[in-house]
VEXKEDO-800622 format. One line per 8 residues: for each residue x, y, z of N, C-alpha, C. Coordinates in Angstrom, 1 decimal. Layout:
N
X/Y/Z/X/Y/Z/X/Y/Z ~ ... .
//
This chain:
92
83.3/183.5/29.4/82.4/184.5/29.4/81.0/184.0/29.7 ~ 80.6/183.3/28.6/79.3/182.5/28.6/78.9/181.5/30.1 ~ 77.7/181.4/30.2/77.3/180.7/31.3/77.9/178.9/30.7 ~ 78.1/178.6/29.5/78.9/177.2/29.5/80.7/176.9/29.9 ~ 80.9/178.3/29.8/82.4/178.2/29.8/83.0/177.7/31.1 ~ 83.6/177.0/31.8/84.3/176.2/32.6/85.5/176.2/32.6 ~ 86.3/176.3/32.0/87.8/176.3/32.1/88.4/177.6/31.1 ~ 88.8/178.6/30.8/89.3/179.7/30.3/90.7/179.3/29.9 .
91.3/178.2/29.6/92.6/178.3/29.4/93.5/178.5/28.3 ~ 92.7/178.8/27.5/93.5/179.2/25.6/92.5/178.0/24.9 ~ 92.4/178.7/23.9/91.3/178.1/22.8/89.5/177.6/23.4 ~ 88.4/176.9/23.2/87.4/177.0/23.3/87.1/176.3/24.6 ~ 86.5/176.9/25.5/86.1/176.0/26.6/85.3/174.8/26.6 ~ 85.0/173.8/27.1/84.2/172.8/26.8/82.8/173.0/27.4 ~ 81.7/173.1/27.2/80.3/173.3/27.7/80.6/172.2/28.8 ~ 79.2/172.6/29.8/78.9/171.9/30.8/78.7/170.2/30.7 .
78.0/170.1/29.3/77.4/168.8/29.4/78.9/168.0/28.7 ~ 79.8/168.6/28.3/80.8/168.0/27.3/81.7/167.9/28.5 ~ 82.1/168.7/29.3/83.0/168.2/30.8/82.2/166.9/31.4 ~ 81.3/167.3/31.9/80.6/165.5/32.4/80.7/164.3/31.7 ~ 80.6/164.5/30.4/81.0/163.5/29.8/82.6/163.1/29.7 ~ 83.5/163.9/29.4/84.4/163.5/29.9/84.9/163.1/31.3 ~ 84.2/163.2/32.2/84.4/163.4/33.8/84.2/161.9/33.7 ~ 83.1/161.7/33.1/82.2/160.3/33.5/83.1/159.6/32.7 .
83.8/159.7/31.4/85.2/158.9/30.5/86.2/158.4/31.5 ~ 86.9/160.0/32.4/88.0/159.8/33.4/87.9/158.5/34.4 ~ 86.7/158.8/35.1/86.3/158.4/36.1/86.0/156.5/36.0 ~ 85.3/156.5/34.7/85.1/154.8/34.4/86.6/154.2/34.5 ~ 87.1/155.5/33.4/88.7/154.9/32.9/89.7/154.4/34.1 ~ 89.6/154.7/35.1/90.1/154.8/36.3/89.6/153.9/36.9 ~ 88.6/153.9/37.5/88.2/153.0/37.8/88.4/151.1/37.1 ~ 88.3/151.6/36.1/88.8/149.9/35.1/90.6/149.8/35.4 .
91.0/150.7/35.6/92.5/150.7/35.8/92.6/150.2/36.8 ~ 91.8/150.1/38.4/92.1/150.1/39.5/92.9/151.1/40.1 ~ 92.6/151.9/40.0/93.5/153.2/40.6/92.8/154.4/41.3 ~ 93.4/154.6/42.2/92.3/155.8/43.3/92.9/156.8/42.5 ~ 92.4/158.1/43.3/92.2/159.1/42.7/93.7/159.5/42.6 ~ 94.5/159.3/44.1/95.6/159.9/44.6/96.4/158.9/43.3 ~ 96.4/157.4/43.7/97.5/157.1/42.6/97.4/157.1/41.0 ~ 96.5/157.7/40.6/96.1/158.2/39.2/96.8/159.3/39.1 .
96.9/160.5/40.4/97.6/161.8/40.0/98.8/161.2/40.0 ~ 99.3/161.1/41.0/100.7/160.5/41.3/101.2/159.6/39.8 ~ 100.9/158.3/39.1/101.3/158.0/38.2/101.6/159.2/36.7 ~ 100.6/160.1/36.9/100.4/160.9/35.9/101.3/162.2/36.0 ~ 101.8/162.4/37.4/102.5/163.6/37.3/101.5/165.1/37.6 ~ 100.2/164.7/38.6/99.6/166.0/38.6/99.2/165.7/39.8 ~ 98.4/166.8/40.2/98.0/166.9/42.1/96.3/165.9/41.6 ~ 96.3/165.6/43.2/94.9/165.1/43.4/93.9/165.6/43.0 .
94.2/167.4/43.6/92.9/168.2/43.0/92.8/168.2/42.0 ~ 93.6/167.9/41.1/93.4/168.1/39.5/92.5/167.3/39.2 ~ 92.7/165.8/39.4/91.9/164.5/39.2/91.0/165.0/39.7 ~ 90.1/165.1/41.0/89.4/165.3/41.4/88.1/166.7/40.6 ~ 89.0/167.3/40.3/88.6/168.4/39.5/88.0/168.3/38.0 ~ 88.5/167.5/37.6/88.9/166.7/36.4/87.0/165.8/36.5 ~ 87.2/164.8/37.4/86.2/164.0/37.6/85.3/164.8/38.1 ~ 84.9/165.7/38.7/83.7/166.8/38.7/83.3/167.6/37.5 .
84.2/167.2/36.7/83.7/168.5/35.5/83.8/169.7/35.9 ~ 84.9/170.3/36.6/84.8/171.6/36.6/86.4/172.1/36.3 ~ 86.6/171.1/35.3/88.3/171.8/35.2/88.3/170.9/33.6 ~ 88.5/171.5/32.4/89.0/170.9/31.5/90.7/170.6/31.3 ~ 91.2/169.5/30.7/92.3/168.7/30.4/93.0/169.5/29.8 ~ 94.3/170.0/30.0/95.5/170.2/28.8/96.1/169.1/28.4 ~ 96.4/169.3/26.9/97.0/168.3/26.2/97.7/166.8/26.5 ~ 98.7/167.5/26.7/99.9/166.8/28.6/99.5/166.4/29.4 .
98.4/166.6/29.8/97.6/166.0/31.0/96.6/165.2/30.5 ~ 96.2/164.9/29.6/95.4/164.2/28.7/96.0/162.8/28.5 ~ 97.5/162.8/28.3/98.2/162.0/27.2/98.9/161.2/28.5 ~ 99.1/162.4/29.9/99.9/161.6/31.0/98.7/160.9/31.6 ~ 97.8/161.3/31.8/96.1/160.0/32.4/96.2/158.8/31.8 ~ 96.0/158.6/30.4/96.4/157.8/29.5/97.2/156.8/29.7 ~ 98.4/157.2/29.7/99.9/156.4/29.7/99.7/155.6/31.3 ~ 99.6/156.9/31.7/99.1/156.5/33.8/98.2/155.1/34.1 .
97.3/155.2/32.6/96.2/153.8/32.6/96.3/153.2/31.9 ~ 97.3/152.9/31.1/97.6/152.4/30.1/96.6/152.5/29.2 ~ 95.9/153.4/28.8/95.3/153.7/27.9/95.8/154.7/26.7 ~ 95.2/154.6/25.2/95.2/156.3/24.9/94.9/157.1/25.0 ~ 95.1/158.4/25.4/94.5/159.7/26.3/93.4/159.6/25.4 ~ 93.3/159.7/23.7/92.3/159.7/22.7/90.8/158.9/23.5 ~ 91.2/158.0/24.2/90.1/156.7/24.6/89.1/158.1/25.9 ~ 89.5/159.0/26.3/89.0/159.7/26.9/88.0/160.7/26.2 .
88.8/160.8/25.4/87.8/162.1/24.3/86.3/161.1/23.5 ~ 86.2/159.7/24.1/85.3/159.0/23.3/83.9/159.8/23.6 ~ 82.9/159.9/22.0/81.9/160.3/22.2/81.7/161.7/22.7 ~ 82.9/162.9/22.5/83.1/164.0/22.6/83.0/164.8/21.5 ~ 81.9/165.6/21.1/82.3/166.4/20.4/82.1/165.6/18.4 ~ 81.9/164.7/18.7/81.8/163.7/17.1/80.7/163.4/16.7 ~ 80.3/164.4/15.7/79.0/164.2/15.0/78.6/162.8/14.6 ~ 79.8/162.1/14.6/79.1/160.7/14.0/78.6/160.0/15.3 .
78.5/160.1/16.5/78.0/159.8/17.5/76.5/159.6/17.3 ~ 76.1/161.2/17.2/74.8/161.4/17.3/74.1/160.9/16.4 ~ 74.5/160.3/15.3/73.6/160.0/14.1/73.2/158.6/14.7 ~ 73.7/157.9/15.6/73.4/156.5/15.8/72.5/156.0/16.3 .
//
């Protein structure tokens, strides 16, 4: 509804500045993996546009798709959510 909302897909949307930051998480993460955009979706089980979408910040993560990026990069999906949303961040 709100001018931050971005993704509508069940439970709270992520504001504008909280998608970029994630975008900018995906994007490093990926990049440290060596992996383009195409074979990030492809390992992961989702389309390009998604990634692509994903790394624009204009599409927030489901669960499953969080956890398949992750695995895709040998990462934990969690390592994406870093600096998201965690008050203990800001105190530092």
């Amino acid at each position: 509804m709100g001018s931050h909302a971005l993704y509508q897909g069940g439970g709270n949307a992520m504001s504008k500045s909280t998608a970029a930051r994630f975008a900018d998480n995906l994007r490093r993460a990926r990049m440290r993996s060596g992996l383009s955009q195409t074979q990030l979706a492809r390992a992961a089980g989702i389309s390009h546009s998604e990634i692509y979408r994903l790394e624009a910040g204009t599409r927030e993560p489901r669960l499953g798709t969080l956890l398949n990026l992750g695995s895709a990069m040998g990462i934990d999906g969690a390592d994406l959510l870093a600096g998201l949303g965690d008050p203990r961040s800001s105190s530092e």
